[in-house]
C-alpha positions in Angstrom: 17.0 20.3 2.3 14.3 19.0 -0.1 12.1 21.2 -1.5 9.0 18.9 -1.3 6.7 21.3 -3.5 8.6 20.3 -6.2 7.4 16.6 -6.0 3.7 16.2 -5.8 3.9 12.5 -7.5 5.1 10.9 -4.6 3.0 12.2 -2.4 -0.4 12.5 -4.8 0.6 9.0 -5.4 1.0 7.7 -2.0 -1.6 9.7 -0.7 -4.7 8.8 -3.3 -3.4 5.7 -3.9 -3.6 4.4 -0.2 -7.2 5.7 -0.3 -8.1 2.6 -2.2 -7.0 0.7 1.1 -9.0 2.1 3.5 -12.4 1.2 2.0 -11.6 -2.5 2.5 -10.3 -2.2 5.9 -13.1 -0.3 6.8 -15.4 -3.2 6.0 -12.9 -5.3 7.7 -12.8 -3.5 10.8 -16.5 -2.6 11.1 -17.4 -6.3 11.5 -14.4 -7.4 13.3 -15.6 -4.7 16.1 -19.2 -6.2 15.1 -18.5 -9.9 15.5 -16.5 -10.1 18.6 -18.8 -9.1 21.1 -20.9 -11.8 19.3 -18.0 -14.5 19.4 -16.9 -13.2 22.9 -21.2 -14.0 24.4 -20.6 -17.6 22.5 -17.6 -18.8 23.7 -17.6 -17.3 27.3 -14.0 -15.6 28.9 -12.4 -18.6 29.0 -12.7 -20.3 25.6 -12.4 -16.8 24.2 -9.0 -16.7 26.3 -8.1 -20.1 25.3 -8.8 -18.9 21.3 -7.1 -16.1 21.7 -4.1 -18.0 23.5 -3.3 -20.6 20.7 -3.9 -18.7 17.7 -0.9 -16.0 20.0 1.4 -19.2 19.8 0.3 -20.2 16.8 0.9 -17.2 15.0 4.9 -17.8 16.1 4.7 -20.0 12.7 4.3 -17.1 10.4 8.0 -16.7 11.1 8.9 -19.7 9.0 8.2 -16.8 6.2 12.0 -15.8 6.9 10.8 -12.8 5.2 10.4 -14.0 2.0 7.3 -12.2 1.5 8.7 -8.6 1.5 11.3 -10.2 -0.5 8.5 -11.0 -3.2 7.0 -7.7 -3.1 10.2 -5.6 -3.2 12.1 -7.5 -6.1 8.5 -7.6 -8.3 8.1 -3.9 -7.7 11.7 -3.4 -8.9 11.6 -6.2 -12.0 8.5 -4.8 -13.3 9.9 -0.8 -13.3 12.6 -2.5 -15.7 10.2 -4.7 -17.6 12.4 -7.9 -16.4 9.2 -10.3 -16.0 11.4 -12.9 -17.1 13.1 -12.5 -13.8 9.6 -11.4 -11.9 8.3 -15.3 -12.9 12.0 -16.9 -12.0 11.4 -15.2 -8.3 7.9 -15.9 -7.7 8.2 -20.2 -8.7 11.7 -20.2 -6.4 9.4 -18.7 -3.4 6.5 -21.1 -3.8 8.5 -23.8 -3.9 10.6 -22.5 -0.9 7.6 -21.3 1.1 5.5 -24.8 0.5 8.2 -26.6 2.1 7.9 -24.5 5.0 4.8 -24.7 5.5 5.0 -28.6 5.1 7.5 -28.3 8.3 5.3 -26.0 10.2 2.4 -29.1 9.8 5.0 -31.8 11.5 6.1 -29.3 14.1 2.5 -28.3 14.9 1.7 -31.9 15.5 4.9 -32.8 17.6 3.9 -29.7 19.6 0.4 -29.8 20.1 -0.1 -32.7 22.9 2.4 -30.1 25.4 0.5 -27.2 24.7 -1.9 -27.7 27.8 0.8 -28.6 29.7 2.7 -25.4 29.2 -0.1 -22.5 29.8 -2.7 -22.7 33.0 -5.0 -25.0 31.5 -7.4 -26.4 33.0 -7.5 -30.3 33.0 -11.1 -30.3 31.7 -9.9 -27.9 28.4 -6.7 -29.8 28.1 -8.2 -31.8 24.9 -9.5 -28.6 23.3 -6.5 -27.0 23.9 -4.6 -29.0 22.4 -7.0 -29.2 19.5 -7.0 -25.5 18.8 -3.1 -25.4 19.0 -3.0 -27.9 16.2 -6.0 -26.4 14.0 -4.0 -22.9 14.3 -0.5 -24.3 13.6 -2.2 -25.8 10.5 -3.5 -22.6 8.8 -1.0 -20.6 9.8 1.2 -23.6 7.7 -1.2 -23.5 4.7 -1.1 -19.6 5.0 2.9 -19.3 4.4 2.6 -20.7 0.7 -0.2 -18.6 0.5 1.5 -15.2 0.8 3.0 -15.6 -2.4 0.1 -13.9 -4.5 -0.7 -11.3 -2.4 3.2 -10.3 -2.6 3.3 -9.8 -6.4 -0.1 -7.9 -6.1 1.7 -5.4 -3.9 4.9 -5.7 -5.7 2.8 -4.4 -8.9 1.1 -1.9 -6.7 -2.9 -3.3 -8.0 -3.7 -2.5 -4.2 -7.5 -2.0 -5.7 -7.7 -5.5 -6.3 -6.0 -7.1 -3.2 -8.7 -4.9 -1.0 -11.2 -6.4 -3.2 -10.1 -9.9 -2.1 -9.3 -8.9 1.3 -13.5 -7.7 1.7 -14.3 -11.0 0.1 -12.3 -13.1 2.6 -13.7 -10.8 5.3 -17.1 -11.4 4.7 -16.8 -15.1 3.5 -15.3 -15.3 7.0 -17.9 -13.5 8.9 -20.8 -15.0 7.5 -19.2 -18.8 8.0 -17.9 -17.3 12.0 -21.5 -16.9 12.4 -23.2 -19.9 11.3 -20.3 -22.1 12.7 -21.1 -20.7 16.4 -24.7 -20.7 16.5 -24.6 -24.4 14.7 -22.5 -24.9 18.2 -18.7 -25.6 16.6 -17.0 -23.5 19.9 -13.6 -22.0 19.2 -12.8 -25.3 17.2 -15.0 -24.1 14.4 -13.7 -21.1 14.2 -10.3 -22.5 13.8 -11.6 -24.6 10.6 -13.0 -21.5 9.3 -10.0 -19.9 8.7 -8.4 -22.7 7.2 -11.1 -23.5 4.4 -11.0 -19.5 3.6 -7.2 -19.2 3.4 -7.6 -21.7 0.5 -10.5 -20.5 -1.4 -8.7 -17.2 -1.4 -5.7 -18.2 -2.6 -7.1 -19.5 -5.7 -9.0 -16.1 -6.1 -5.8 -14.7 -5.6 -3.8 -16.6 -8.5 -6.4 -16.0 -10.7 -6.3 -12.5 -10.5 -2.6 -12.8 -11.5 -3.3 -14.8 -14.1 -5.6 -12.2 -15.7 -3.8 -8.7 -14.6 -0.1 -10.3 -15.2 -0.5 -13.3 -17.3 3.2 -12.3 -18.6 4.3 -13.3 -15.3 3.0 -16.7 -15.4 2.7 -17.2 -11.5 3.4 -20.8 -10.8 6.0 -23.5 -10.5 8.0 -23.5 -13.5 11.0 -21.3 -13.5 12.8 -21.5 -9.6 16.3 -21.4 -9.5 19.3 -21.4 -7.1 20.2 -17.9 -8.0 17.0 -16.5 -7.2 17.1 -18.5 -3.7 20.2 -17.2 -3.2 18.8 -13.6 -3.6 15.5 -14.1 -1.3 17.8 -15.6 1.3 20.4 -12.6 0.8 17.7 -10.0 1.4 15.4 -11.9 4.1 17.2 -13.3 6.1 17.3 -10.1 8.4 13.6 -9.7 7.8 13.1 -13.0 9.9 15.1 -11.4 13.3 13.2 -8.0 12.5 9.7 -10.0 12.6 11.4 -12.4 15.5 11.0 -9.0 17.6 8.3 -7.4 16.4 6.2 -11.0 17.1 8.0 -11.0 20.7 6.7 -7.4 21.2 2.9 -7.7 19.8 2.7 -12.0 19.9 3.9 -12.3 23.6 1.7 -10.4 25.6 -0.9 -13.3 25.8 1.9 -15.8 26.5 3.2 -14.6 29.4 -0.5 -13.8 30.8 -1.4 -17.2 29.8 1.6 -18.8 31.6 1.7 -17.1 34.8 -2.3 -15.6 35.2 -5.3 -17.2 34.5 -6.3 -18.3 31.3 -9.1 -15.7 31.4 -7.3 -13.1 32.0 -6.1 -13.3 28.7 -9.7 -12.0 27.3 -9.5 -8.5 28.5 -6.0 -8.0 27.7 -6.4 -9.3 23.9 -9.4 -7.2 23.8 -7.3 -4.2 24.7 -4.1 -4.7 22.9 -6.6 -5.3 19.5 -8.6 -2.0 19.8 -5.3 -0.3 21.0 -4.3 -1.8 17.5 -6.9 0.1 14.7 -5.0 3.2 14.6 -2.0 1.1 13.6 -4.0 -1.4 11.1 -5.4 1.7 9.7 -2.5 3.9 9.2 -0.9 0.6 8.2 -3.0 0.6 4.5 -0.9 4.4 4.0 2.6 2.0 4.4 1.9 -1.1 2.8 2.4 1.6 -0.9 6.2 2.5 0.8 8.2 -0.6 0.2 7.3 -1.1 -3.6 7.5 2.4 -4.6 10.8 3.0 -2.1 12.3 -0.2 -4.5 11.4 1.9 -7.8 12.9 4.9 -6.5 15.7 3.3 -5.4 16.1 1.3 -9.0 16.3 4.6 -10.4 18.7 6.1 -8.3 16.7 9.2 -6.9 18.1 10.5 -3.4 15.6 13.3 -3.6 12.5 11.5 -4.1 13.5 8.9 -1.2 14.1 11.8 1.1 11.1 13.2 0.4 9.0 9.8 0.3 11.0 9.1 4.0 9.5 12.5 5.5 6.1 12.9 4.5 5.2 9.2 4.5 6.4 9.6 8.6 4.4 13.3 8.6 1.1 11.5 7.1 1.6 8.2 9.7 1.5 10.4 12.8 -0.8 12.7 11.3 -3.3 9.3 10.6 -2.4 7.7 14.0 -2.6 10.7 16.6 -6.8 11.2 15.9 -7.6 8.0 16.3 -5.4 6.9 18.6 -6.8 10.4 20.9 -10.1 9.2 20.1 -9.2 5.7 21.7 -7.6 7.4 25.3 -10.2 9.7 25.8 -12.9 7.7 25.6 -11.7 4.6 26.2 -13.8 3.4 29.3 -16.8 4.4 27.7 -16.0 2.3 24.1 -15.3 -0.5 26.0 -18.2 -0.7 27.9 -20.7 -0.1 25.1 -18.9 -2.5 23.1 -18.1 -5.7 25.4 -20.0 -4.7 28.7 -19.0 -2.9 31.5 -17.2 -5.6 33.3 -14.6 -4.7 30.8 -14.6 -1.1 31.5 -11.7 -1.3 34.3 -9.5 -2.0 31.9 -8.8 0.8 29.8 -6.0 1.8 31.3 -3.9 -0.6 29.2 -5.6 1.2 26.1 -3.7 4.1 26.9 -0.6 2.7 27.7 -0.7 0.5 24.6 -1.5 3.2 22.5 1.4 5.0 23.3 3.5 1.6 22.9 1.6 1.5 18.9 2.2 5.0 18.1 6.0 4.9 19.0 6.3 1.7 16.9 4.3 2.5 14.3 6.0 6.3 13.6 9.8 4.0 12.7 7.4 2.1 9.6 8.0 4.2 7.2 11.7 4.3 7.7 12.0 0.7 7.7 9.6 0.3 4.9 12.4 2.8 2.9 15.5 1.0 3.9 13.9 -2.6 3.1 13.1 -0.8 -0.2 16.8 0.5 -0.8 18.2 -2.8 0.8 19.8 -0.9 4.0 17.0 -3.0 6.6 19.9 -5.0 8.4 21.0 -3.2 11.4 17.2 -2.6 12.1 17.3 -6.6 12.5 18.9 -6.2 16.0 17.3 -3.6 17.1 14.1 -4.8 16.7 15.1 -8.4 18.5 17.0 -6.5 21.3 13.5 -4.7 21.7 11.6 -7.9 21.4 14.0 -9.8 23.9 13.5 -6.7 26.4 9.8 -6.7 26.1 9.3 -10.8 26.7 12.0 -10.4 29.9 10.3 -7.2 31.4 6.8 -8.7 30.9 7.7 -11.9 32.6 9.3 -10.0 35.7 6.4 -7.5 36.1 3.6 -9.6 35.1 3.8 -11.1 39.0 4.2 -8.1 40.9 1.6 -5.8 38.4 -0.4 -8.5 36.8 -1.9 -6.4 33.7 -0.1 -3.4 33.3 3.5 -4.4 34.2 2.6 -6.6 30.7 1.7 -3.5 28.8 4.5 -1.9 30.3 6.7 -4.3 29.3 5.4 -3.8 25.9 5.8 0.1 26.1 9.1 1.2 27.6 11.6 -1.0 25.2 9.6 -0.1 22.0 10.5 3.7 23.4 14.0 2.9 24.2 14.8 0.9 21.0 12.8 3.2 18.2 13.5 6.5 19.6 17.1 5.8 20.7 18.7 3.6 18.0 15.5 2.8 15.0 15.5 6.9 14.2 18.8 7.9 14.0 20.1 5.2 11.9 17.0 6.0 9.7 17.6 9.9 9.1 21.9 9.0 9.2 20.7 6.4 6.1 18.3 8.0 4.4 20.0 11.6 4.8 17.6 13.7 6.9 19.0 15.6 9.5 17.5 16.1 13.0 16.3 19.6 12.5 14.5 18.4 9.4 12.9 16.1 11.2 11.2 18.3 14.1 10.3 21.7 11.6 9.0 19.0 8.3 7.5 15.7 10.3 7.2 16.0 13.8 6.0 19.8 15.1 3.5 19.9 11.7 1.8 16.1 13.0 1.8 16.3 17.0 0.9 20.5 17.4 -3.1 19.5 16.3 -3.0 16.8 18.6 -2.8 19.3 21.7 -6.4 21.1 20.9 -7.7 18.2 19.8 -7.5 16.6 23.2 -8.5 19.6 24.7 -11.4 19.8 22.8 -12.4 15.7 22.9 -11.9 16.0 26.7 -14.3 18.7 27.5 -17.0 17.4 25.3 -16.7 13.9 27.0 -16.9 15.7 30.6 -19.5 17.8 29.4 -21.9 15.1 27.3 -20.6 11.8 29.5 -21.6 9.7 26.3 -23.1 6.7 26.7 -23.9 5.5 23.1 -21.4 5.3 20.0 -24.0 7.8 18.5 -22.1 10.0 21.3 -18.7 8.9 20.9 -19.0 9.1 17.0 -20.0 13.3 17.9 -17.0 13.9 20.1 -15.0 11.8 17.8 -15.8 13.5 14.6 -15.2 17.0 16.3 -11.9 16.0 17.7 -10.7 14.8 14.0 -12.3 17.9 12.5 -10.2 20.5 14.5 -7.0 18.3 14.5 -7.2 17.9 10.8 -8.0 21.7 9.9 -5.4 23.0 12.5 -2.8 20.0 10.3 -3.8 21.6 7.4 -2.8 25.2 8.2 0.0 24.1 10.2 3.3 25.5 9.0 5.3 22.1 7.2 2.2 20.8 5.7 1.9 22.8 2.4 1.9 19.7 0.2 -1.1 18.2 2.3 -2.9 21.4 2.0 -2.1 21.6 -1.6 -3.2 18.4 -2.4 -6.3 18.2 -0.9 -7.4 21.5 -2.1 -6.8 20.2 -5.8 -8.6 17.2 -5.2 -11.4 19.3 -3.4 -11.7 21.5 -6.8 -11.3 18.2 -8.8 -14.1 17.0 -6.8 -16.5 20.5 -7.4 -15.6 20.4 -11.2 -16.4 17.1 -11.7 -19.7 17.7 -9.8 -20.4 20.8 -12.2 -19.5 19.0 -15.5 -22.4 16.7 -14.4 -25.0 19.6 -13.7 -23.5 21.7 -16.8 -22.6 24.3 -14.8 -18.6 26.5 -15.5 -15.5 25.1 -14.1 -13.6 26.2 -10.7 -10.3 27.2 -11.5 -7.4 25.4 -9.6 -5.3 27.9 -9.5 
C-alpha cells in the first residue's frame, strides 16, 4: 500500500490548484440558475422544450471531436514536462487542421438534416419552421465550436487553469448580458441560438491570444501538421469517440426519447431536472479536469506510486465534493424547485433524486478514467461506456410509455450502476494497481460515513423550519456541509485532507499576522 503522507505534491497540487476553477464556475453557475427562470417566463414550456430539444440533438455533433481534444491536452501536458515544444506546435497545427474539416462536415450535415427534424420529434405543425431553424442554428455552433476546442486543450495541457476560468467568466457574462437583451428585444429561442455562435468566436480569438502571450514558443497555428502526428491523435482517440458515444447516449438522450414519444413540453421539466441534478457533477468536475494532464506527467516519468496515489485521493476528494451537494439537492429538492421555477414544477423532484444517484455513480469512475486516458490504458472503458449508453437509450425507450418520466430517469440510472460498478471499477483498481480493500478503508468508508449525519441532520432541520426561501435552504444547506465536512476531516483515511487544510489554515493566520505585525503561528 501507498503511504500517501509521503506525497503532499499531488495532492496540495490537485487540491489548491482546482481551487482556481471553482471561482469561475461559480460565476457560471450563479447566473445560469439566475437566467433560466428568466429565459424559461420568455419563451413559455414549449419553446423552452423545443430549445432544449435541438440544442439535445444538436449537441450529438460534438462527437465529430473523435476525441481529439483530450488528445491535445494529454500529449501537450506530456511534451511540455520534456520541453519538446517543437513537437507540442507539430500536434496542435495537425488538430486544427483535422478538427476544421470536421466542423466543415458537421455544417453540410446540419443542413441536410435540418428540414426532417420536425418531422422526427412531436412537433407541432405550427413550430415546424422554428424547429427546423433551431436545429440548424445549433448544428452550426456546435460545428464552429469543434475547431474551437483546440486552444482551450493546450491551456489545460499546460495546466494555466487561472487563465482558461478567466475566459470561461468572460464568455459567461458576454453571454448572459447578450441572452438578455436578445429576449427582451423579442429574438425567441432563435436568438438565443445566434448568441452562442457570435460568442464561441470572439472567444476563440481571446483564447489564441492568450497562447500567443503565455506560450509564444509554441506558436499555436497552422504551420507545422503532419501525418505522424495524425497518426498519433487518431491512435489515442479513436476510443475516446465510443467512450463519449456512450456517455452522450447516457446524458444527451434523455430529451430525445421524451421528445419522440411525449409531448414536446414535457421535455421542460425533465431538462430542468437532469441540469440541477447536474451542479454537483459540473462542480466536482473543475477538481478532474487537473487529472488527465498531471496523470500524463506522471506517467512520462514513470512513477507507479504517485499514480496510485493521484488514482485514490482524486476518487476520495470527488465523492467527498459530490455527496454534500448532491444531499443538499435530495433533501430539499421540492422546495428548490419551486422557489426557483414555480411550483408547477415542484412535482417533479422525484427525478432529482433518482438522477442524482445516476450522477454520483458516474461521476465517482472520472477519476479513473481521467488516469488511464493519462497513462494511455482508456480502451476497454470504450465499451463499457457504449454498452452503458446502448442500455440506457433501449431501457428509456421501453419504459418511457409505460412510466413516462421516471422510467427515462431510470433508464438513465440502473445501467450507469450496472456498467461503472460492475466492469468501469475493477478494471480501474486491476490497471492502476489498487486492490479492493484499499479502496473501501482509503476512498470509500472515509467519503460516504459523513454523508449519513449529514442527512440526518439536513432532514430534520427541513421538517423542523419547512423553508420556503433560499435564505432557508442556504441555513440548512450550510449546516449539512458544515457537519459532513468536519466529520470528513476527522474521519479515519483522510489525514492528508486534514493535513493540508490545517497548513493552509495556519498559512492563512500567518499571512493575516504579517499584515497586522503581529508573531507567526507555528505549523508544526
Amino acid at each position: 500500500m501507498v503511504n500517501e503522507t509521503k506525497r503532499p505534491s499531488v495532492v496540495r497540487h490537485v487540491l489548491l490548484s482546482s481551487l482556481s476553477n471553482y471561482l469561475g464556475k461559480l460565476i457560471n453557475l450563479g447566473l445560469w440558475f439566475v437566467l433560466t427562470p428568466f429565459i424559461l417566463s420568455q419563451l413559455g414550456d414549449q419553446a423552452y422544450g423545443l430549445w432544449a430539444l435541438a440544442g439535445s440533438v444538436a449537441a450529438y455533433g460534438f462527437l465529430f471531436n473523435f476525441g481529439i481534444t483530450d488528445a491535445i491536452t494529454k500529449y501537450v501536458a506530456e511534451y511540455h514536462a520534456k520541453g519538446e515544444n517543437g513537437r507540442s506546435q507539430e500536434l496542435i497545427a495537425t488538430a486544427l487542421w483535422v478538427n476544421t474539416g470536421l466542423g466543415l462536415l458537421l455544417i453540410a450535415i446540419s443542413v441536410l438534416l435540418a428540414p426532417s427534424f420536425s418531422f422526427v420529434f412531436n412537433i407541432a405543425a405550427i413550430e415546424q419552421t422554428t424547429a427546423m431553424w433551431l436545429f440548424l442554428l445549433a448544428g452550426v455552433g456546435v460545428a464552429i465550436t469543434i475547431p474551437c476546442t483546440v486552444a482551450p486543450a493546450v491551456l489545460r495541457g499546460l495546466q494555466r487553469f487561472d487563465l482558461l476560468n478567466l475566459i470561461g467568466v468572460t464568455a459567461t457574462l458576454v453571454t448572459a448580458g447578450a441572452t438578455v437583451m436578445v429576449l427582451l428585444l423579442g429574438g425567441g429561442a432563435i436568438g438565443l441560438a445566434m448568441v452562442g455562435i457570435v460568442v464561441t468566436l470572439l472567444i476563440q480569438l481571446i483564447s489564441i491570444w492568450v497562447i500567443y502571450r503565455i506560450a509564444p514558443e509554441m506558436r499555436f497555428g497552422w504551420y507545422g501538421a503532419s501525418r505522424s502526428d495524425l497518426r498519433i491523435l487518431i491512435s489515442y482517440s479513436s476510443s475516446l469517440f465510443f467512450m463519449n458515444l456512450g456517455g452522450y447516449l447516457e446524458s444527451r438522450s434523455d430529451e430525445m426519447v421524451i421528445g419522440g414519444f411525449l409531448p414536446v413540453s414535457e421535455v421542460t421539466p425533465y431538462n430542468l431536472a437532469r441540469r440541477l441534478s447536474a451542479l454537483p457533477q459540473s462542480l466536482t468536475e473543475q477538481f478532474l479536469t487537473l487529472i488527465l494532464p498531471m496523470a500524463s506527467e506522471i506517467h512520462s516519468k514513470d512513477d507507479a506510486a504517485r499514480l496510485r496515489s493521484l488514482y485514490m485521493i482524486s476518487t476520495r476528494v470527488t465523492l467527498a465534493i459530490f455527496l454534500p451537494i448532491g444531499l443538499i439537492l435530495i433533501v430539499l429538492a421540492k422546495p428548490i424547485l419551486i422557489l426557483w421555477v414555480g411550483i408547477a414544477y415542484a412535482d417533479y423532484s422525484y427525478l432529482i433524486l433518482i438522477l442524482v444517484a445516476a450522477s454520483l455513480i458516474d461521476t465517482s469512475t472520472w477519476p479513473a478514467g481521467f488516469v488511464l486516458q493519462g497513462i494511455a490504458k482508456h480502451k476497454p472503458l470504450a465499451m463499457m461506456t457504449i454498452g452503458a449508453g446502448v442500455a440506457n437509450l433501449a431501457l428509456s425507450i421501453l419504459l418511457v410509455n409505460r412510466l413516462g418520466l421516471i422510467g427515462v430517469a431510470l433508464g438513465t440510472l440502473i445501467p450507469t450502476l450496472i456498467v461503472c460498478i460492475g466492469f468501469v471499477t475493477p478494471y480501474a483498481i486491476r490497471v492502476i494497481g489498487v486492490s479492493a480493500r484499499e479502496m473501501y478503508t482509503n476512498v470509500l468508508w472515509p467519503a460516504i460515513f459523513p454523508s449519513i449525519p449529514m442527512y440526518i441532520v439536513m432532514l430534520v432541520l427541513r421538517e423542523f423550519t419547512h423553508p420556503s426561501s433560499f435564505l432557508l435552504i442556504s441555513i440548512i444547506a450550510a449546516v449539512g456541509s458544515l457537519s459532513y465536512l468536519a466529520i470528513y476531516l476527522f474521519t479515519r483515511g483522510n489525514e492528508y485532507e486534514r493535513d493540508l487544510t490545517h497548513r493552509i489554515l495556519i498559512n492563512i493566520i500567518n499571512r493575516a499576522k504579517l499584515y497586522l505585525k503581529l508573531p507567526e503561528w507555528s505549523n508544526k
